[in-house]
C-alpha positions as CSV (number, residue, x, y, z in Angstrom):
1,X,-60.4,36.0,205.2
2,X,-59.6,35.5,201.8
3,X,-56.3,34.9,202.2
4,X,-56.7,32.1,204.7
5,X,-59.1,30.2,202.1
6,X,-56.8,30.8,199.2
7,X,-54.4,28.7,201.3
8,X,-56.4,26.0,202.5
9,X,-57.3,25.6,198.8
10,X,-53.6,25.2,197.8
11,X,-52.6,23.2,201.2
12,X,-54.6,20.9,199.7
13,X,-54.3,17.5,197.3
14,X,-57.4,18.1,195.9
15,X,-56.8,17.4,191.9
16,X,-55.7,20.7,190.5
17,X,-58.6,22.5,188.8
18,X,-57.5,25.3,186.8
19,X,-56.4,25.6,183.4
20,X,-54.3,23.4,182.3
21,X,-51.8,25.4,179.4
22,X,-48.2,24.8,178.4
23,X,-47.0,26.9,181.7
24,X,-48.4,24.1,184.2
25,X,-47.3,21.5,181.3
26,X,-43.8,22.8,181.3
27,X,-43.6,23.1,184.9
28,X,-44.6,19.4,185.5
29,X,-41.8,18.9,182.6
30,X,-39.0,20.4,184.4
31,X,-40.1,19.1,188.3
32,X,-40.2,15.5,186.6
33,X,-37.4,15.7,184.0
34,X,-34.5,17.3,183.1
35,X,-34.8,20.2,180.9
36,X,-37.9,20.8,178.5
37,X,-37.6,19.3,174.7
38,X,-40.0,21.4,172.4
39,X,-41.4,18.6,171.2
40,X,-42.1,17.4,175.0
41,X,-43.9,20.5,176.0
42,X,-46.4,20.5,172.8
43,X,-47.3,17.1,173.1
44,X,-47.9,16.8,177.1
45,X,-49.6,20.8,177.0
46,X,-51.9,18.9,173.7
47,X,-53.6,16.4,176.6
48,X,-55.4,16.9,179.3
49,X,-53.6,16.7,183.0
50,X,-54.9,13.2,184.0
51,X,-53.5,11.5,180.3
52,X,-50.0,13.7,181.0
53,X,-49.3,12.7,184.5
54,X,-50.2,9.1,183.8
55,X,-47.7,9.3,180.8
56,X,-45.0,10.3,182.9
57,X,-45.2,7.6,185.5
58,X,-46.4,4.9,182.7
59,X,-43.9,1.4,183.1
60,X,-41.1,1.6,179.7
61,X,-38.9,-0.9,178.6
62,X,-35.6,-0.9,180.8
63,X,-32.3,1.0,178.9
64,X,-30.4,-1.1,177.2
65,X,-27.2,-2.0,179.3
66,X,-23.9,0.1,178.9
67,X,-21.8,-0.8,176.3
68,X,-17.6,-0.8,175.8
69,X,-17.4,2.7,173.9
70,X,-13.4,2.7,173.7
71,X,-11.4,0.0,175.3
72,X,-9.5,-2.4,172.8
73,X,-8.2,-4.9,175.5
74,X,-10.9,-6.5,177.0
75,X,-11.1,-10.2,175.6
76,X,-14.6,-10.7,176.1
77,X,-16.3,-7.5,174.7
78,X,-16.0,-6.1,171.2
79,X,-16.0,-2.5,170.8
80,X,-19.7,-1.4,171.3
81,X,-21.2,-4.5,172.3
82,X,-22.5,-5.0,176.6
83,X,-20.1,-5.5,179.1
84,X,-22.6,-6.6,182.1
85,X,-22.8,-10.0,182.5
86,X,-19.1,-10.6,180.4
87,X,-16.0,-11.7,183.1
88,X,-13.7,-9.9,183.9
89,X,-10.3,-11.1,182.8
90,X,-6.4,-12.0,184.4
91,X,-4.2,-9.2,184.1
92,X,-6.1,-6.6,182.5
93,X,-7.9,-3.5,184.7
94,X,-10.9,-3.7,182.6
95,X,-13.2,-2.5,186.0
96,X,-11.8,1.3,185.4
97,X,-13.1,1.2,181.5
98,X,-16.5,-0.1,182.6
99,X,-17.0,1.9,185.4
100,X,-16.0,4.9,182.6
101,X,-18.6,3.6,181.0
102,X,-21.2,3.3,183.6
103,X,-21.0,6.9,183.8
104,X,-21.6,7.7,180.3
105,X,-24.5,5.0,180.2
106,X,-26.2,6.9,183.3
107,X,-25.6,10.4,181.2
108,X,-27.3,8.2,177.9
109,X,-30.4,6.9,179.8
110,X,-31.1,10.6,180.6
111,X,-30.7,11.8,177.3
112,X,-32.7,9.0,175.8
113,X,-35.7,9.5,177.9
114,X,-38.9,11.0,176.4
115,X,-41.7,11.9,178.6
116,X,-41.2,10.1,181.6
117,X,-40.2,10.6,185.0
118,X,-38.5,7.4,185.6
119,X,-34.8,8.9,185.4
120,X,-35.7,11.6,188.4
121,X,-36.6,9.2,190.1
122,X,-33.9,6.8,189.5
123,X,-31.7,9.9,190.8
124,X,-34.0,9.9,193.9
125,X,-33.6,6.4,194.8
126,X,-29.7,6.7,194.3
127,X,-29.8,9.7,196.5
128,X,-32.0,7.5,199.1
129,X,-30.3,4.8,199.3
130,X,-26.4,6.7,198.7
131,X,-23.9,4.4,197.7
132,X,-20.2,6.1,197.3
133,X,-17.3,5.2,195.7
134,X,-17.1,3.2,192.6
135,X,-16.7,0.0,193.3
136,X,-16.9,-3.2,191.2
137,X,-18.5,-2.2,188.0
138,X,-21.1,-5.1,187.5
139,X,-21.9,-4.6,190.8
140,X,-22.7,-0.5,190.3
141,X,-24.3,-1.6,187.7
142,X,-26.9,-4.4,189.0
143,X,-27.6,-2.0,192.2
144,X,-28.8,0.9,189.6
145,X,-30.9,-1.6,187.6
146,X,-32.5,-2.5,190.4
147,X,-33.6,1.1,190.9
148,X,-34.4,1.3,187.3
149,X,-37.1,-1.5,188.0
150,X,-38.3,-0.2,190.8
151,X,-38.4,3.6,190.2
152,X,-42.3,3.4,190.7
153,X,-43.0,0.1,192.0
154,X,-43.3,-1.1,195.7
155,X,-41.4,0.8,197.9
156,X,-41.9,-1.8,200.9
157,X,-40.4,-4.7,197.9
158,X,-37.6,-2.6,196.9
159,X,-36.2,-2.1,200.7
160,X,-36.4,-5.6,200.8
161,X,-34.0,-5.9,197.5
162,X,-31.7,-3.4,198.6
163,X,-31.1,-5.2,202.2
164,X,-29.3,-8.2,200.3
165,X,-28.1,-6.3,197.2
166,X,-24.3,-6.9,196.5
167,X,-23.7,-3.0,196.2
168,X,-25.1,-2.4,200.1
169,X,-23.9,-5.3,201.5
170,X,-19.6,-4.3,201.2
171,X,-21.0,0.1,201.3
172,X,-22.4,-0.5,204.5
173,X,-20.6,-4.0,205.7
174,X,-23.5,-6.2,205.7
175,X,-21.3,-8.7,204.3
176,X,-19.4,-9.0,207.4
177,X,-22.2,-8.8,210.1
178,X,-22.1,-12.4,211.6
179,X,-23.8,-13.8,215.1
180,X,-20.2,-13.8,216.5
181,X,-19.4,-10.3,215.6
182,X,-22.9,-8.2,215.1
183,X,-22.5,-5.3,212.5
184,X,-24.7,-2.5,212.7
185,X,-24.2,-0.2,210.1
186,X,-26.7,-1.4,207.9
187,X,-29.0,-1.9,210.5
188,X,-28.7,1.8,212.4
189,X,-29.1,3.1,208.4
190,X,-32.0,1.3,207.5
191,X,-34.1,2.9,210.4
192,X,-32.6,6.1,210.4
193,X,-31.8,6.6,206.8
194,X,-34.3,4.2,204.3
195,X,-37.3,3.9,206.4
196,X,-38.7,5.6,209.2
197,X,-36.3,8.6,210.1
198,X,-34.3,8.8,212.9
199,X,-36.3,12.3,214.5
200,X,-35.3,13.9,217.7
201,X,-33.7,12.1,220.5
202,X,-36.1,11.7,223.6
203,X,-33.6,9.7,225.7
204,X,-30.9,8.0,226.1
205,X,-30.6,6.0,223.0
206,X,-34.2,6.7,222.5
207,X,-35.0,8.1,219.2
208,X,-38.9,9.4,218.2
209,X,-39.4,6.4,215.7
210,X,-36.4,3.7,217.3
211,X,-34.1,3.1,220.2
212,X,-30.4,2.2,220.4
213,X,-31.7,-1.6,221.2
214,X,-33.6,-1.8,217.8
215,X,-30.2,-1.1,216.2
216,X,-28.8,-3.7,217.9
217,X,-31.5,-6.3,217.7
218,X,-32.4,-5.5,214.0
219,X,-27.9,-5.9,213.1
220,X,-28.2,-9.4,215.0
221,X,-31.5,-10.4,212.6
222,X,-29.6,-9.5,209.6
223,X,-26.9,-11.5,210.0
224,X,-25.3,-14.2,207.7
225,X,-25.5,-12.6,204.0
226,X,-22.1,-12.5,202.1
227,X,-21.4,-11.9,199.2
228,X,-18.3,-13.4,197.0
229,X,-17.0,-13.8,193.7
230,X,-17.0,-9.6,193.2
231,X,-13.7,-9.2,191.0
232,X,-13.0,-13.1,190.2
233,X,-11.5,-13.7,186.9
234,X,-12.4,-17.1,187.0
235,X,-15.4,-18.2,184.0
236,X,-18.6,-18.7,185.4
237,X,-18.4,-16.6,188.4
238,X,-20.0,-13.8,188.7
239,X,-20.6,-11.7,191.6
240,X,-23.3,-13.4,193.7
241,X,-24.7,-12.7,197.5
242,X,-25.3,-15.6,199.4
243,X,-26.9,-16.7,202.9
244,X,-24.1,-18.5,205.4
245,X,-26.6,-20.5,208.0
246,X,-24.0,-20.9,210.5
247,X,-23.5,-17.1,210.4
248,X,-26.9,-16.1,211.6
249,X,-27.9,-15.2,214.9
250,X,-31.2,-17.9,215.5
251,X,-31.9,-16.5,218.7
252,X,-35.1,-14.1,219.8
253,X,-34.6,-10.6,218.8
254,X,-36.3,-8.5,221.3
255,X,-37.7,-5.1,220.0
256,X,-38.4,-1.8,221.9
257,X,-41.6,-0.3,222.6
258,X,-41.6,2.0,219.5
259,X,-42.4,-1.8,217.7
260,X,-44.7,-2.8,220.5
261,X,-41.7,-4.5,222.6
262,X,-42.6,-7.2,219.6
263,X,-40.0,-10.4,219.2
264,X,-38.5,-11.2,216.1
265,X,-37.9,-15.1,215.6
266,X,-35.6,-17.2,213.8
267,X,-36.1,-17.5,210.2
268,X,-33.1,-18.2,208.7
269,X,-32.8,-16.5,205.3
270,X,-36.5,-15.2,205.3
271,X,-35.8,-13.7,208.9
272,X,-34.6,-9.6,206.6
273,X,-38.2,-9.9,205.2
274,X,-39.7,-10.2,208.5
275,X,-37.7,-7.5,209.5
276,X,-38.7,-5.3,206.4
277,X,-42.1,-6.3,207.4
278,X,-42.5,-4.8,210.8
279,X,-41.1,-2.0,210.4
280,X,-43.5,-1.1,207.5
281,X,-46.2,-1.3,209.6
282,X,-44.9,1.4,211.1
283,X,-47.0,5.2,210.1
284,X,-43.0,6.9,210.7
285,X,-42.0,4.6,207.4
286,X,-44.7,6.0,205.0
287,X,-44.5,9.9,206.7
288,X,-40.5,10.0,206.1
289,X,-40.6,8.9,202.4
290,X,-43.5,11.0,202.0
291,X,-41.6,13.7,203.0
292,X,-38.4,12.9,201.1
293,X,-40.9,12.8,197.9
294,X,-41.9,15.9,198.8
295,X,-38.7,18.0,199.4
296,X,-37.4,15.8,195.8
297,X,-40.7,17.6,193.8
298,X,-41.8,20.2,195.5
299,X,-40.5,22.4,197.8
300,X,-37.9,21.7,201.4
301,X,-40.1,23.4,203.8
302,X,-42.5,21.5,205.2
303,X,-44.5,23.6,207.6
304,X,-47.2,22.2,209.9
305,X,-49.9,22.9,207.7
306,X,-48.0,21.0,205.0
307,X,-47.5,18.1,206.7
308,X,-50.8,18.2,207.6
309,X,-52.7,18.6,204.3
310,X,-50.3,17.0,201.9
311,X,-47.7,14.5,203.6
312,X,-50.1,12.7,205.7
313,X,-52.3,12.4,203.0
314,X,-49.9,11.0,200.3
315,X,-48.8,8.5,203.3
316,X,-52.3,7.7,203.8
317,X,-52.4,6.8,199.5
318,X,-48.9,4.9,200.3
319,X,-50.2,2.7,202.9
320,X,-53.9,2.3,201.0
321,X,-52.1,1.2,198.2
322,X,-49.9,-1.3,199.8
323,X,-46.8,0.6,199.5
324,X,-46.8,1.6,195.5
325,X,-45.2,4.4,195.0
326,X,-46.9,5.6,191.6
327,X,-50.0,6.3,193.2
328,X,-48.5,8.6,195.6
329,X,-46.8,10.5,192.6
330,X,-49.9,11.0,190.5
331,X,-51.9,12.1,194.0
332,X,-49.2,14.7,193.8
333,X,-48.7,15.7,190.3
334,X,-51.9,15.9,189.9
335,X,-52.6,18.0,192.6
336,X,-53.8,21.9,193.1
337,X,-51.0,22.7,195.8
338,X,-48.3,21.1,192.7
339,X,-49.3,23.8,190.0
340,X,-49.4,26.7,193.4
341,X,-47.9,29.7,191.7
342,X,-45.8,30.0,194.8
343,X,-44.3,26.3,193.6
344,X,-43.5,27.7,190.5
345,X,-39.5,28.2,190.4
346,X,-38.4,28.1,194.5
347,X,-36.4,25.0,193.8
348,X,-32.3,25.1,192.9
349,X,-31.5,23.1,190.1
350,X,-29.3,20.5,191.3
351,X,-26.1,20.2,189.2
352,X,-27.4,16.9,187.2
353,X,-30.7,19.2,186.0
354,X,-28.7,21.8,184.8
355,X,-26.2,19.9,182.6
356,X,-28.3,16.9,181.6
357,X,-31.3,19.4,181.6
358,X,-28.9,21.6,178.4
359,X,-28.1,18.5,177.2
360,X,-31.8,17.3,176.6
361,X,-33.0,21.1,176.1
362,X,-30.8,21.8,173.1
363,X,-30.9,18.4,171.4
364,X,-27.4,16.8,171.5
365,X,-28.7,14.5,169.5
366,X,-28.3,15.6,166.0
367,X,-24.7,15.4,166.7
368,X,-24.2,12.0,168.9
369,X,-25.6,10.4,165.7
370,X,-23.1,11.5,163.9
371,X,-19.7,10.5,166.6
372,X,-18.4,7.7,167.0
373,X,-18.3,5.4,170.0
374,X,-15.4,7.0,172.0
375,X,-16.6,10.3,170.3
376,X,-20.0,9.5,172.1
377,X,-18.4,8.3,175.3
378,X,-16.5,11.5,175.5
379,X,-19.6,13.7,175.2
380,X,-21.4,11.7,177.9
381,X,-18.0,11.8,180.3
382,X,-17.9,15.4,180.0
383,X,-21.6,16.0,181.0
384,X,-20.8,13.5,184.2
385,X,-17.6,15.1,184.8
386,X,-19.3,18.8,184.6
387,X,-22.1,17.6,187.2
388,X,-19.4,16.5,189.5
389,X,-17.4,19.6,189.8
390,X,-20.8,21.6,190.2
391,X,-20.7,19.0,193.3
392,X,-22.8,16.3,192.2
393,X,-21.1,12.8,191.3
394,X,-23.9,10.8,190.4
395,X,-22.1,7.4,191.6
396,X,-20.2,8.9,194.5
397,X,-22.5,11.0,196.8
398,X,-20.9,12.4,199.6
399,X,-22.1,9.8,202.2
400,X,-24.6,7.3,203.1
401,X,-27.2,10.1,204.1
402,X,-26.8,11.4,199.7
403,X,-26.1,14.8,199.1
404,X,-26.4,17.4,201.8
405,X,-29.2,19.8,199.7
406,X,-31.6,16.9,200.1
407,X,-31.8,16.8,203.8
408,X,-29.4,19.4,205.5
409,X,-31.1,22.1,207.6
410,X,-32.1,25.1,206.8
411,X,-30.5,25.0,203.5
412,X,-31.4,22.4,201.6
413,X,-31.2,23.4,198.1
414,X,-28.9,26.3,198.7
415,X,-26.2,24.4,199.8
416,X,-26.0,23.6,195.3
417,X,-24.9,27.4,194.7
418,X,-21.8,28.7,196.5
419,X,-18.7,31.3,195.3
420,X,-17.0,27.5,193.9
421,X,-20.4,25.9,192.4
422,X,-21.3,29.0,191.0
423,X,-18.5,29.3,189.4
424,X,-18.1,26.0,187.7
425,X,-22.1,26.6,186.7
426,X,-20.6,29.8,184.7
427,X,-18.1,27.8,183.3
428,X,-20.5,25.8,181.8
429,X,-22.7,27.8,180.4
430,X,-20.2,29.7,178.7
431,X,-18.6,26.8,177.0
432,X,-21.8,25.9,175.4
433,X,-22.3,29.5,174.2
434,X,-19.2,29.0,173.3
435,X,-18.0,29.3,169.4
436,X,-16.0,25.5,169.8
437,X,-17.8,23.7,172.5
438,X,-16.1,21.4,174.3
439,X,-13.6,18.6,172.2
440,X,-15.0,14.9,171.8
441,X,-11.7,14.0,170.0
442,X,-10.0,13.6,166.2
443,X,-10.5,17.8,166.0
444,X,-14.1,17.1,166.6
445,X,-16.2,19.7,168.4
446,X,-19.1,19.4,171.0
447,X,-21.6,22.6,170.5
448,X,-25.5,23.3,170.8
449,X,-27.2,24.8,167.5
450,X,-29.1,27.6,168.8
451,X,-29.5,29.0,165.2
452,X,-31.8,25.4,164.6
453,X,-33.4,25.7,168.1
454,X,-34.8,29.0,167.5
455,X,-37.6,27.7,164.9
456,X,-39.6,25.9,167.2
457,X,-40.4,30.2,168.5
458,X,-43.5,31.5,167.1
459,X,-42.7,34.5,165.1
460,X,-38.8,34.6,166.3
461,X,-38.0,37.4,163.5
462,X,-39.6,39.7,166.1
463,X,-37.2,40.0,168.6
464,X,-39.5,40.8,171.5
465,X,-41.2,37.4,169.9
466,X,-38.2,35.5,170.4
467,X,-36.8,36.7,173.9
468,X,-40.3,35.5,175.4
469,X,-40.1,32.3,173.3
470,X,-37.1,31.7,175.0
471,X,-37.7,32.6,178.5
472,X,-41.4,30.5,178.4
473,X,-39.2,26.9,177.7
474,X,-36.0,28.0,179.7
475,X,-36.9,29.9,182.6
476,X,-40.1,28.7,185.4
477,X,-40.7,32.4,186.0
478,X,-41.4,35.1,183.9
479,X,-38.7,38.0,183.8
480,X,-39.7,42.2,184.4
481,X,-39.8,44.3,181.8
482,X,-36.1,45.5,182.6
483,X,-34.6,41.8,182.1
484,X,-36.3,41.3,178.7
485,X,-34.8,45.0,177.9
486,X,-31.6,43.8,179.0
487,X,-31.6,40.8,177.0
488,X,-32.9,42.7,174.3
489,X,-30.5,44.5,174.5
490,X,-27.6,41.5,174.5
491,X,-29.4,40.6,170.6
492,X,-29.1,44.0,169.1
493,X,-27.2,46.6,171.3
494,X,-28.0,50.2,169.8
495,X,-30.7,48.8,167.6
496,X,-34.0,49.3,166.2
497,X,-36.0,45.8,166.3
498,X,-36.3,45.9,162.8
499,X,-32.3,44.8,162.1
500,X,-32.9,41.9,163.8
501,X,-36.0,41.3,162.1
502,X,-34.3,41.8,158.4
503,X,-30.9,39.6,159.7
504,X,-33.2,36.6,160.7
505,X,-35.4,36.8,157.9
506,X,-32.3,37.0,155.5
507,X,-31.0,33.7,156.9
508,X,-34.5,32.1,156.9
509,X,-34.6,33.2,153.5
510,X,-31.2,32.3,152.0
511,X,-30.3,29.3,154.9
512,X,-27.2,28.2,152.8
513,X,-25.4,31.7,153.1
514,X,-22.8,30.7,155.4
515,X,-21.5,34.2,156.4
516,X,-25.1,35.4,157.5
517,X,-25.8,32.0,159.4
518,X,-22.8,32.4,161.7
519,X,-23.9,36.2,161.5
520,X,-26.5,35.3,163.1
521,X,-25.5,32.6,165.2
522,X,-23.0,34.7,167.1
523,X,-25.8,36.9,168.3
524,X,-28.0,33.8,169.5
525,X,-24.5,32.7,171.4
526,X,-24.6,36.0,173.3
527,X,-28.4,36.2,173.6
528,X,-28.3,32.7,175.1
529,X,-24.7,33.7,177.3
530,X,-27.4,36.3,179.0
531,X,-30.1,34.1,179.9
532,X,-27.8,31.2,181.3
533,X,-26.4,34.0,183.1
534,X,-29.5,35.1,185.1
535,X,-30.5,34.0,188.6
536,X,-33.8,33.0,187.3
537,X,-31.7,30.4,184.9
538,X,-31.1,28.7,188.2
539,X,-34.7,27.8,189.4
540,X,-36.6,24.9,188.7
């Protein structure tokens, strides 16, 4: 009996009502973020739940647009000055720099970002609605802007956006779906992929939530939107989408029984909001990003009681609230089934968590100050670059469904760690434990100052002291008594406590002794080798 009610109570969206500490701070931290800053955690654990969550999700000034960090060659863009907007030019490849530096800029945003949520979701959407490949570089770059300005706003809005946005009109050949020659990639994706699921298949071209003849009648309403202009050279033309009347189907579009056998009629260049329309009033639309929300924050199984007590009720606060996501997202971060212990650590990072999350965790800041543009660039590359060989390319995902952790069966998360993934994670972490780093150019090092990092701990001259400092902000679960020997055991093999506490307080006392500092140093590098090295290092 008590068992079953202590899981209705967490099955449950009711507003979480325990105490809220820096444990359910930092775990709402690291399920909406990447990494945990010091200064992060003491501010958000310093208000109460309601102020926090409403911080997260609050609307912030949009980054400022990606700059040229390194290429001398392009005519119309000094050295660290935009490039969006700016022509490309005769001649010259500049769409290869800019999309180099797309990929830093995405890496920057990331890093830039206090308390908010906005860049996870950002990385949702661009999971949702997958584009691969890099493409024209303005283009890349007004597609993720558009996420950017919609990372908590109108879901129904945004699908509209996205059905005539340059970027998914060549992915997914939108631009080349015509009344003569129906296209229905787009079409069959939108229903299966962006808005109310594809499900089981019940017949023959029947679907749970759409048939084959939706596909078909939903390609034929969508026709007519080109786009042009995407790599001109010429001055004054940029890359624009456009509506081609004589393209468009202005028949009836007759709709299956799953959308009450409904007709849509002809409506020219309005007709894709229409569309957009009816199938929003579908409950499948609300249920299925529910869901994907879910499995993003949460957890990947959904069991019936789940879907019962949570997703339907978030869909029910989409629908209420006319398709905003925000609402839905502060239901749920709010919520006593978020801050379940079980909830606490089940998730695998995903590669972009666990580099950007370093990145942001240890402060790369005090030395991107200091490098210069390419310097900077380089940094941001190599982040990007690490992500991708852990098998996550932030502007490539595999396909138009995103990357298979996010919706493949029964793995889901798992499908991150495998005998290559795992490797390359190791890799990682062992570089920046490393003595040198990673190089950034002109003899110039990349490495993470432990030695600093270790004075946010509370008494961190007792080692005991500074091993749990450590594991509360890096780990979402504590370790056993073993694992904490073990590490202790990393700090100062053979040792009594004490000759870590006399080191440390030696440094602390004489912090210009350069010997002792790297003394010192050199025993965080191992301590911190140890915890990267942990499966627990892995969970989110």
């Amino acid at each position: 009996m008590g068992t079953t009610l202590r899981i209705n109570t967490m099955m449950s969206l009711a507003p979480y009502a325990g105490e809220w500490t820096a444990k359910e701070a930092a775990h709402l931290l690291r399920r909406t973020g990447f990494g945990l800053r010091p200064e992060e955690l003491d501010q958000l654990s310093g208000m109460d739940l309601s102020s926090a969550v409403d911080l997260l999700l609050e609307d912030r000034p949009l980054p400022d647009p990606p700059i040229n960090y390194d290429y001398l060659l392009d005519p119309n863009v000094p050295l660290g000055r935009p490039w969006p907007g700016k022509p490309l030019a005769a001649g010259v490849n500049l769409n290869t720099y800019r999309n180099r530096s797309l990929r830093a800029w995405v890496m920057d945003n990331i890093r830039k970002e206090r308390l908010s949520a906005r860049e996870r979701m950002v990385e949702f959407w661009s999971n949702h609605f997958a584009i691969a490949g890099g493409g024209q570089a303005q283009v890349r770059y007004d597609n993720h802007m558009l996420l950017e300005t919609f990372a908590f706003g109108n879901f129904r809005e945004l699908i509209k956006r996205v059905v005539v946005d340059k970027a998914m009109l060549v992915f997914l050949n939108g631009n080349q779906n015509f009344v003569a020659s129906p296209n229905e990639n787009f079409a069959r994706e939108l229903l299966e992929l962006f808005t109310v699921g594809k499900g089981p298949q019940i017949g023959d071209g029947d679907y749970s939530n759409y048939t084959e003849e939706d596909v078909r009648a939903l390609a034929r309403a969508l026709t007519g939107w080109r786009t042009r202009y995407l790599y001109s050279t010429v001055p004054g033309q940029e890359p624009e989408v456009y509506f081609q009347a004589n393209l468009h189907d202005t028949s009836d579009k007759q709709l299956s029984y799953h959308f009450n056998n409904d007709i849509i009629t002809d409506a020219g260049e309005e007709e894709y909001k229409h569309v957009v329309d009816r199938i929003f009033q579908q409950p499948a639309t609300a249920l299925y990003i529910c869901r994907k929300l879910y499995r993003h924050f949460v957890y990947y199984k959904i069991p019936d009681q789940v879907e019962t007590d949570i997703i339907v009720p978030m869909a029910r606060i989409l629908t209420q609230n006319d398709f905003e996501i925000r609402p839905v997202l502060r239901a749920l971060f709010m919520s006593q089934h978020f801050y379940n212990a079980d909830n606490l650590g089940p998730m695998i990072k995903n590669p972009l968590q666990l580099v950007a999350g370093l990145m942001r965790t240890f402060n790369h800041d005090h030395q991107l100050a200091d490098f210069n543009f390419d310097q900077e660039r380089r940094t941001l590359n190599y982040y990007y670059a690490r992500a991708t060989l852990m098998d996550m390319e932030y502007f490539n995902p595999p396909s138009v469904a995103g990357w298979e952790a996010y919706y493949q069966e029964p793995s889901f998360y798992r499908i991150w760690i495998n005998g290559s993934t795992l490797q390359e994670r190791t890799r990682f972490t062992q570089t920046m434990t490393g003595i040198n780093g990673f190089g950034v150019g002109d003899g110039v090092r990349a490495t993470y100052d432990y030695l600093a990092w270790i004075a946010q701990i509370p008494n961190a001259t007792e080692p005991n002291a500074l091993i749990t400092g450590i594991v509360e902000r890096l780990l979402p679960r504590p370790l056993s008594a073993g694992q904490l020997a073990n590490l202790k055991e990393t700090l100062i093999p053979g040792l009594p406590d004490f000759e870590w506490t006399v080191e440390y307080g030696d440094h602390l006392a004489n912090p210009n002794d350069e010997d002792l500092a790297a003394s010192v140093a050199a025993k965080l590098r191992d301590l911190f080798r140890a915890v990267f090295s942990l499966a627990e290092f892995q969970l989110v």
